[in-house]
C-alpha positions as CSV (number, residue, x, y, z in Angstrom):
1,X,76.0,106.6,70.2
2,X,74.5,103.7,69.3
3,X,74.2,100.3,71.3
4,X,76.1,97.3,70.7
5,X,73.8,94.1,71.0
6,X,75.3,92.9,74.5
7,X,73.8,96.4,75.5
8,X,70.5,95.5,74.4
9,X,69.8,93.5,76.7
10,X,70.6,89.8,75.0
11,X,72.2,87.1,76.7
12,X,74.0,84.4,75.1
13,X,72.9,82.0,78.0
14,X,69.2,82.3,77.1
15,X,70.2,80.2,74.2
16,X,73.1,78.0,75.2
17,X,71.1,76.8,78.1
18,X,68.1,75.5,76.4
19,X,70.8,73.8,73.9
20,X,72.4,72.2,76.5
21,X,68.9,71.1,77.8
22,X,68.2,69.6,74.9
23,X,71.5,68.1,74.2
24,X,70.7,66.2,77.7
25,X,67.4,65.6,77.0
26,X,68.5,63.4,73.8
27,X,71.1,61.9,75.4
28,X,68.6,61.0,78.6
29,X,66.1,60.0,76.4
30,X,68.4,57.5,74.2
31,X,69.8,55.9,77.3
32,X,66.2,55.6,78.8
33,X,64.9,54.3,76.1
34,X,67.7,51.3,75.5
35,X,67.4,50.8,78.5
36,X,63.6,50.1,78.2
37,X,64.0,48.7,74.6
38,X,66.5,46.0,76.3
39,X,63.9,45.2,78.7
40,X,61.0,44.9,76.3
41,X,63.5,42.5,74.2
42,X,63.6,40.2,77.3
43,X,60.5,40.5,77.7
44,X,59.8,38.9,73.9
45,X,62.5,36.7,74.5
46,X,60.9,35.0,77.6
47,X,57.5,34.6,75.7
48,X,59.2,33.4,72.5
49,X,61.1,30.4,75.0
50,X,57.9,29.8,77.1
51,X,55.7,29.2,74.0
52,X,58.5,27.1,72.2
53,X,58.7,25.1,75.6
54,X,54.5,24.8,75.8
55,X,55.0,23.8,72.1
56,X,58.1,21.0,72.9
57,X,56.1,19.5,75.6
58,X,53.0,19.1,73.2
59,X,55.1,17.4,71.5
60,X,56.2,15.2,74.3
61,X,52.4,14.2,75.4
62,X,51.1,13.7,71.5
63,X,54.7,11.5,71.4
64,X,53.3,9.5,74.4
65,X,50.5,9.2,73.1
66,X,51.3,8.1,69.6
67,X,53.7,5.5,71.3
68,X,50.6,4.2,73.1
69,X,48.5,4.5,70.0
70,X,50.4,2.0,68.2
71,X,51.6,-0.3,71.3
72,X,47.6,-0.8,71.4
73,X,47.5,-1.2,67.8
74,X,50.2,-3.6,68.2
75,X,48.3,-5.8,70.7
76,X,45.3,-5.8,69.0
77,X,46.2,-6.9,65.6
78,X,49.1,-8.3,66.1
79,X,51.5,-6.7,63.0
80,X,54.8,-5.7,63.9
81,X,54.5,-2.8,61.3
82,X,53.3,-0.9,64.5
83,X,56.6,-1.6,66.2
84,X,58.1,1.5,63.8
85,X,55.4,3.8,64.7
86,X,56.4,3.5,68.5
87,X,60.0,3.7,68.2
88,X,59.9,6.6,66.5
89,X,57.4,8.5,69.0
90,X,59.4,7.2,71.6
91,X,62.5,8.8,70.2
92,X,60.4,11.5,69.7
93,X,59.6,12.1,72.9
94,X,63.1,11.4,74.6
95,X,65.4,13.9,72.2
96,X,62.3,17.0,73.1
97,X,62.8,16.5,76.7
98,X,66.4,16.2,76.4
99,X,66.6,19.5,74.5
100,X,64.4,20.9,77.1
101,X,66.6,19.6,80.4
102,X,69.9,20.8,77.8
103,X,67.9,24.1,77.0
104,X,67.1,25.2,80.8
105,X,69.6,26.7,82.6
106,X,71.6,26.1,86.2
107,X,69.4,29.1,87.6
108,X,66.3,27.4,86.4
109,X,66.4,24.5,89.4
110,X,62.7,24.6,89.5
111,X,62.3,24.1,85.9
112,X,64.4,21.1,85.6
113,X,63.2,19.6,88.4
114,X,59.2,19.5,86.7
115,X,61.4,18.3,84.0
116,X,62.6,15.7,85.4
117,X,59.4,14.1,87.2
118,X,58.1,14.1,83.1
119,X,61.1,12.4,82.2
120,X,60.4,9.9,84.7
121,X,56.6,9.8,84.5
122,X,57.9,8.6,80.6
123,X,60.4,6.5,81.4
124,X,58.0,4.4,83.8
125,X,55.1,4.5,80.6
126,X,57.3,3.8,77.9
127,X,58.3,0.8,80.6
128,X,55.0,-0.2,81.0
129,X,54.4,0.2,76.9
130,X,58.0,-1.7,76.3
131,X,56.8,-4.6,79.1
132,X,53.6,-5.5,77.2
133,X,55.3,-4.9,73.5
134,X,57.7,-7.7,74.6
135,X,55.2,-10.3,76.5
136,X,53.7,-10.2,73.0
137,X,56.6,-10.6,71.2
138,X,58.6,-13.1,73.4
139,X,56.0,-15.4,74.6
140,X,53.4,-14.9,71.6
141,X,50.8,-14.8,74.4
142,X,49.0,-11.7,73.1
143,X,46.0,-12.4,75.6
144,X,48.6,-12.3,78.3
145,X,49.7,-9.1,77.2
146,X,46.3,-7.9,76.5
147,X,45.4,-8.4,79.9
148,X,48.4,-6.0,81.2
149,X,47.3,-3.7,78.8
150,X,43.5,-4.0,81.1
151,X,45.0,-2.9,84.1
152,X,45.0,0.9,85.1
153,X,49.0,1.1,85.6
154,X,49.7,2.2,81.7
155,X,46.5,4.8,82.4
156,X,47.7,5.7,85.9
157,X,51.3,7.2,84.2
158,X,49.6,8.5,81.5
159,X,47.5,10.2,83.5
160,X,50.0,11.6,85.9
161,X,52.1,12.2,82.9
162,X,49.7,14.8,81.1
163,X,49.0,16.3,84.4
164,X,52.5,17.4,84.8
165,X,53.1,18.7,81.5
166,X,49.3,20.4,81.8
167,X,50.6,22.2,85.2
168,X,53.9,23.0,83.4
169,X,52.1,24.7,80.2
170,X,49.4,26.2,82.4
171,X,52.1,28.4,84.2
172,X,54.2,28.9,80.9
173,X,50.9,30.4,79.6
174,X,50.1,32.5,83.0
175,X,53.7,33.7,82.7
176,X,53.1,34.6,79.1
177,X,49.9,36.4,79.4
178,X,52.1,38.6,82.2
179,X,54.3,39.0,80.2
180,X,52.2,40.1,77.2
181,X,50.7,42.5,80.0
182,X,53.9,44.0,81.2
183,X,55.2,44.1,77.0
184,X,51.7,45.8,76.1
185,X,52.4,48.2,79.7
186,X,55.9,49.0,78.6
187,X,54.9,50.2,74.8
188,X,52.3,52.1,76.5
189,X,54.8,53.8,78.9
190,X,57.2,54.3,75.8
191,X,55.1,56.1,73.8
192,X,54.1,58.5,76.5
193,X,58.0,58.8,77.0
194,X,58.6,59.5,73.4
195,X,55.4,61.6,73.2
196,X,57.0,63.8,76.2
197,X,60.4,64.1,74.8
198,X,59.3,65.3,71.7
199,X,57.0,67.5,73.3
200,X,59.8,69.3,75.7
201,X,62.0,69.3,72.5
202,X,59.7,71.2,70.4
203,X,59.0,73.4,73.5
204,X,62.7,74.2,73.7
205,X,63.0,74.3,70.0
206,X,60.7,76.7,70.2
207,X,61.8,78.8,72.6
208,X,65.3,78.7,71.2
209,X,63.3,80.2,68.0
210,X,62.3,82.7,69.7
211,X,65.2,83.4,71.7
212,X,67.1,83.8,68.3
213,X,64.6,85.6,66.4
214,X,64.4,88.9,69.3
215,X,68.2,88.5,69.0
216,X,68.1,88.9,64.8
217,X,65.0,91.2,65.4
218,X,67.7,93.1,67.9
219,X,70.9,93.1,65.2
220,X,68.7,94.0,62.7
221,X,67.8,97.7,64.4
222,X,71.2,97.7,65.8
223,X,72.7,97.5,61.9
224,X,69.8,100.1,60.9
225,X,71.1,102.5,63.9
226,X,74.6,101.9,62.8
227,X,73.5,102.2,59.3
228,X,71.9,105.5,59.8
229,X,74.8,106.9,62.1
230,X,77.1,105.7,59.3
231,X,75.2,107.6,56.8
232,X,74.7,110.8,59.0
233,X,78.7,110.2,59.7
234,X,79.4,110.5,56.1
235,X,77.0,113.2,55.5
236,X,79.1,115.2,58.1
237,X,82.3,114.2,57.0
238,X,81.3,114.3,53.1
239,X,80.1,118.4,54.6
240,X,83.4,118.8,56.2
241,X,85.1,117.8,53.6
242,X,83.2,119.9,51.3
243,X,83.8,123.0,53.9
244,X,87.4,122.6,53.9
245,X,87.5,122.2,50.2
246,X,86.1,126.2,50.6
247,X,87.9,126.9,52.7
248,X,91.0,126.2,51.2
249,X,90.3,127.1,47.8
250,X,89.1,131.1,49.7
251,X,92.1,130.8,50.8
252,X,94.2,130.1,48.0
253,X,92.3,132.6,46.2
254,X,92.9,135.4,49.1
255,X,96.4,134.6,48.7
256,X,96.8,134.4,45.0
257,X,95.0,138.1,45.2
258,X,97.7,139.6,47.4
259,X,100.6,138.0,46.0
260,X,99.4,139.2,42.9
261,X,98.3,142.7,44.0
262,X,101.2,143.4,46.8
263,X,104.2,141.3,45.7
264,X,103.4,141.6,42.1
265,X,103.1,145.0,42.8
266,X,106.4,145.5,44.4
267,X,108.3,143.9,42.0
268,X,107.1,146.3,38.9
269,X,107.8,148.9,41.3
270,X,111.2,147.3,41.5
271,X,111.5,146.9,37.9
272,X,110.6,150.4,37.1
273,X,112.9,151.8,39.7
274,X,115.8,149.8,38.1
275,X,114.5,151.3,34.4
276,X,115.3,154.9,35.9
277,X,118.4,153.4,37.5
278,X,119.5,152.4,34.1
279,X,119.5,155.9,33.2
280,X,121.8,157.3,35.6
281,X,124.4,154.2,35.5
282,X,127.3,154.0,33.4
283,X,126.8,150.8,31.9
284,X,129.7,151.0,29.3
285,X,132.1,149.0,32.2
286,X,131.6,144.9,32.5
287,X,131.5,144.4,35.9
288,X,128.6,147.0,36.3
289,X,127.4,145.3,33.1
290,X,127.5,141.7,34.3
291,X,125.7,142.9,37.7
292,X,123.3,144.5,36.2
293,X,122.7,141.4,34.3
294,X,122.3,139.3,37.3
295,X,119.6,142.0,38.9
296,X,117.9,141.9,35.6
297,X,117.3,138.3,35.4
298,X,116.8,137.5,39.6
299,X,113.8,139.7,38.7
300,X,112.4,138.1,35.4
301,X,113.2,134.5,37.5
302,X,111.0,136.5,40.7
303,X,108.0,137.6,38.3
304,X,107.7,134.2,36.7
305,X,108.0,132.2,40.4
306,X,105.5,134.9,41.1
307,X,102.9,133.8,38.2
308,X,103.6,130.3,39.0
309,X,102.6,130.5,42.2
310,X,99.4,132.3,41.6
311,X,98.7,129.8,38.7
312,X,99.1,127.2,41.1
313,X,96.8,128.7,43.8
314,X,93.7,129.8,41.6
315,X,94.1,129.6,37.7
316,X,93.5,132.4,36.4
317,X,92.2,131.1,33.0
318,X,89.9,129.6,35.2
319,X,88.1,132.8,36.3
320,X,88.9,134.8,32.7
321,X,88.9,132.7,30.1
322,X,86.5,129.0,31.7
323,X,86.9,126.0,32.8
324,X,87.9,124.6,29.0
325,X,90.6,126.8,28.4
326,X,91.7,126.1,31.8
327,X,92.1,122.9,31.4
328,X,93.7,122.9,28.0
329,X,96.3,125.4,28.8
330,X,96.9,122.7,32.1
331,X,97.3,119.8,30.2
332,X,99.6,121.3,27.5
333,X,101.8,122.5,30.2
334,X,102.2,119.0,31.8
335,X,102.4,117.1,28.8
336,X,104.9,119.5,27.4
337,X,106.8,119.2,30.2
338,X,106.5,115.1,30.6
339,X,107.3,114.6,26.8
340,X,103.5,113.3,26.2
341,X,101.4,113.4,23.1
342,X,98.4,115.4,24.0
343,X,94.9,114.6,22.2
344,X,92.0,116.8,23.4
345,X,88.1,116.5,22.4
346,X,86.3,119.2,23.9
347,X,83.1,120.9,22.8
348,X,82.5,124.6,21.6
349,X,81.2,126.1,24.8
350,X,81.8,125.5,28.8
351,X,79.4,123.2,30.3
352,X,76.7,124.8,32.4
353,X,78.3,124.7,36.2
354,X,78.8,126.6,39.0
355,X,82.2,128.1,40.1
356,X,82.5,125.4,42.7
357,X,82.4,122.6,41.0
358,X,84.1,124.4,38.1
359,X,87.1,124.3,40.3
360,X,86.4,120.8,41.8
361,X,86.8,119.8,38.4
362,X,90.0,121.2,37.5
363,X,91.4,120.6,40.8
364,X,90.8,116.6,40.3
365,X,92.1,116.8,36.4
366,X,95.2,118.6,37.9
367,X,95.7,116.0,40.2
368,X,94.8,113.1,37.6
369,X,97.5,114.5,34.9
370,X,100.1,114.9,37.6
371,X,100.0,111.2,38.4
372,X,100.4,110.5,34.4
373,X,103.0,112.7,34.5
374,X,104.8,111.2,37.4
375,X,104.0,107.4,37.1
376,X,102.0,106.0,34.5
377,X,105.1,106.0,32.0
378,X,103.3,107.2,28.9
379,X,103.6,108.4,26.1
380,X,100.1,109.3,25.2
381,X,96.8,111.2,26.8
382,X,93.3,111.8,26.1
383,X,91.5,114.5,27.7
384,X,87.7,114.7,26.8
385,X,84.6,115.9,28.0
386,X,81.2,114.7,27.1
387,X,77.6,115.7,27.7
388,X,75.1,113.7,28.4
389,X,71.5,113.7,29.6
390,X,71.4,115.6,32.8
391,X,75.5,116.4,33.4
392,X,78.7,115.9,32.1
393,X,81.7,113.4,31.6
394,X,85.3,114.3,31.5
395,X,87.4,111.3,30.9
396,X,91.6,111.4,31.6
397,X,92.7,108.3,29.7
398,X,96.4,107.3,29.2
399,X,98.6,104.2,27.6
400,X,101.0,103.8,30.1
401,X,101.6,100.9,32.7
402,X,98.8,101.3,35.1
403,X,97.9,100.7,38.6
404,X,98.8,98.1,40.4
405,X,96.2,96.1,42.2
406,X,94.9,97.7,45.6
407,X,97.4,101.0,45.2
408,X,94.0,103.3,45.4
409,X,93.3,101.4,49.0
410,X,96.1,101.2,50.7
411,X,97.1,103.7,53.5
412,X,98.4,107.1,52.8
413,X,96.9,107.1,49.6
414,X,95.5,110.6,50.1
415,X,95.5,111.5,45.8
416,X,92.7,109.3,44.7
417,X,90.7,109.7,47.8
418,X,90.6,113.5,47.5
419,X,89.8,113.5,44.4
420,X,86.9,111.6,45.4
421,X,85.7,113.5,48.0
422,X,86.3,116.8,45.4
423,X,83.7,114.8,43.4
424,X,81.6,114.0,45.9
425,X,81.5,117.7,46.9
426,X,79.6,118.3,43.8
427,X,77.4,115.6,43.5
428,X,79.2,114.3,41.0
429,X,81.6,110.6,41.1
430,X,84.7,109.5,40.1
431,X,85.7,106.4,38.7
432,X,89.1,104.5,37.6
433,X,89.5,101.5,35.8
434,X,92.0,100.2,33.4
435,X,91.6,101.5,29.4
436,X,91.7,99.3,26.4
437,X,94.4,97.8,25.4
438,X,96.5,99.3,28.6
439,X,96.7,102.3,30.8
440,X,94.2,103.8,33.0
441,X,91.0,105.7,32.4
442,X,89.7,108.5,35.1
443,X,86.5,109.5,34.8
444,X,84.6,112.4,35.8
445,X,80.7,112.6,36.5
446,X,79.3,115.6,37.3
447,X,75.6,117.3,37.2
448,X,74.4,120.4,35.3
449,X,74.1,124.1,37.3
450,X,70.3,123.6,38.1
451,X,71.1,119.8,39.4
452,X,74.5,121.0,40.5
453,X,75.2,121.4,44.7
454,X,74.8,124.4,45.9
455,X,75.8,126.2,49.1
């Protein structure tokens, strides 16, 4: 027998596994690399805030120093258009360190408290600038003011002042550089992440391929071995079939022979004895008469039941007179019968076959003009036989209602299929498909004698 593919040795599992492995693999891999892609975000987030703080208190110290600029400017020469110059950098300066104490958070207490000694360090320069702006202005003593401007308080703040914001941008950019570091580590780390998953997933891609292919690779000789025992499985049952055809035709014949040579000959024994009987009997009375009547035609009705039945077994046109005349003298005796028009186009001669499939042939005609006769409702049928390159054709063709969609198929429908396997038998086929403009057509194809099966 041959081996269905969960006896070859294939496991399901060796594929579900590595699909479930990969399934996790993704779903590891997506949640690995969020989680890293979060991280990396943060990371660009905290060099994106330290370089816009570095760049807000820049702006802070070149405030300052703008406001001290044009105080000096102020001093010097004495024109109040200088006044405008420092109230803007001073506002300037105040609404960037406000956003910075308003953009650090509660966590951040460090951070706001370096912000807070440079908001001071301001507020006691922008007092020392404001104090010397308005000596000048209220007293018109510029030399006074000029002389505050000599001393080294204004410088000290300033001083302090940039060294704040210096030490405050030196560790934003400290932090920054880490960061780039740890950004520039993490893409690193990233790729050899990715470059690993895609690496295992091909693997088990791979292996899946594999897996699949011995399985297609085992199907594939499975469906031959099942296609060669189907084949050698019809081949013995397309034999059998043939044998019993034989054998049921031998003995059909064997009994047609001693019905015809024992019982035929017992009843014209029968008939002859009754002739002598006749003789000696005084027929001239009606009862003996009407009896004798009775014998007489029990008898006839015996000898044709007789002939029937040997008809019926093994025509014997068939054997006397071919396969044409057999078939001819068939047909007219079913159509007769049915009340059909008979129209037949056959050749001159027999075609050239053996006895077997001589008999095949009539057999399946038989069986095809009993069908007419029984349930096609016709009124008219064609029996023809035509020769063609290397057999024949014998077509069975009527006008009547057809068959109805999947009748040949479904169970217990024994006709058509032994007719087929008569056919088959013989090399030949059979084939049956609706006729133009209604009906059914059956047609015969069979081979010559030296193509034709032999046994």
């Amino acid at each position: 027998m041959v081996a269905r593919p969960s006896s070859l040795g294939f496991n399901s599992r060796y594929v579900f596994v590595p699909v479930v492995a990969i399934v996790a693999l993704v779903v590891i891999n997506y949640l690995v690399t969020e989680e890293r892609r979060t991280y990396v975000a943060g990371l660009s987030t905290h060099i994106q805030r330290s370089q816009s703080k570095m760049a807000q208190l820049g702006e802070v110290i070149y405030a300052c120093a703008d406001a001290e600029s044009a105080q000096r400017g102020f001093l010097l020469a004495d024109k109040p258009e200088y006044l405008a110059p420092f109230d803007a950098a001073k506002k300037k300066a105040y609404s960037t360190i406000d956003q910075l104490l308003v953009d650090v958070g509660p966590e951040q207490s460090a951070e706001r408290l370096e912000l807070q000694f440079v908001r001071e360090y301001m507020d006691k320069k922008f007092y020392e600038m404001q104090v010397t702006i308005d000596a000048a202005l209220n007293y018109s003593r510029n030399e006074q003011a000029v002389a505050m401007l000599k001393t080294d308080v204004g410088l000290e703040w300033m001083q302090k002042l940039r060294s704040l914001i210096s030490g405050i941008q030196a560790r934003e950019r400290a932090e920054i550089d880490q960061d780039i570091a740890n950004w520039s580590h993490q893409v690193w780390i990233n790729r050899i992440i990715y470059g690993a998953t895609a690496l295992v997933n091909l693997l088990l891609v791979l292996v899946v391929g594999w897996l699949m292919s011995r399985d297609l690779r085992r199907r594939q000789t499975y469906a031959a071995e099942l296609k060669e025992e189907i084949q050698t499985r019809t081949s013995e049952l397309s034999e059998l079939s043939q044998h019993l055809l034989l054998v049921r035709e031998s003995e059909k014949a064997e009994l047609a022979r001693e019905l015809h040579d024992e019982l035929g000959g017992l009843l014209v024994a029968i008939k002859m004895d009754l002739s002598q009987l006749a003789k000696r009997i005084d027929m001239s009375r009606d009862d003996v008469q009407a009896r004798w009547q009775r014998i007489q035609s029990a008898l006839a009705a015996g000898i044709e039941l007789k002939r029937r039945v040997i008809e019926d077994l093994r025509p014997t046109l068939l054997d006397n007179m071919g396969l044409l005349e057999a078939l001819r003298w068939h047909a007219g005796q079913v159509c007769d019968q049915a009340s059909l028009a008979l129209q037949i186009r056959f050749p001159q001669h027999d075609p050239q076959i053996s006895d077997l499939a001589a008999t095949a042939v009539f057999r399946v005609v038989q069986e095809a003009l009993t069908n007419i006769a029984k349930h096609a409702a016709a009124r008219n049928v064609l029996l023809e036989l035509r020769d063609f390159d290397g057999g024949y054709k014998i077509i069975v063709e009527d006008d009547g209602i057809g068959m109805a969609p999947g009748r040949s198929s479904r169970p217990g429908a024994h006709g058509l299929t032994g007719m087929k396997y008569r056919m088959l038998s013989i090399d030949g086929s059979l084939d049956i498909a609706a006729a133009t403009p209604r009906g059914m057509r059956v047609m015969l194809t069979f081979p010559r004698l030296e193509s034709a099966h032999k046994n």
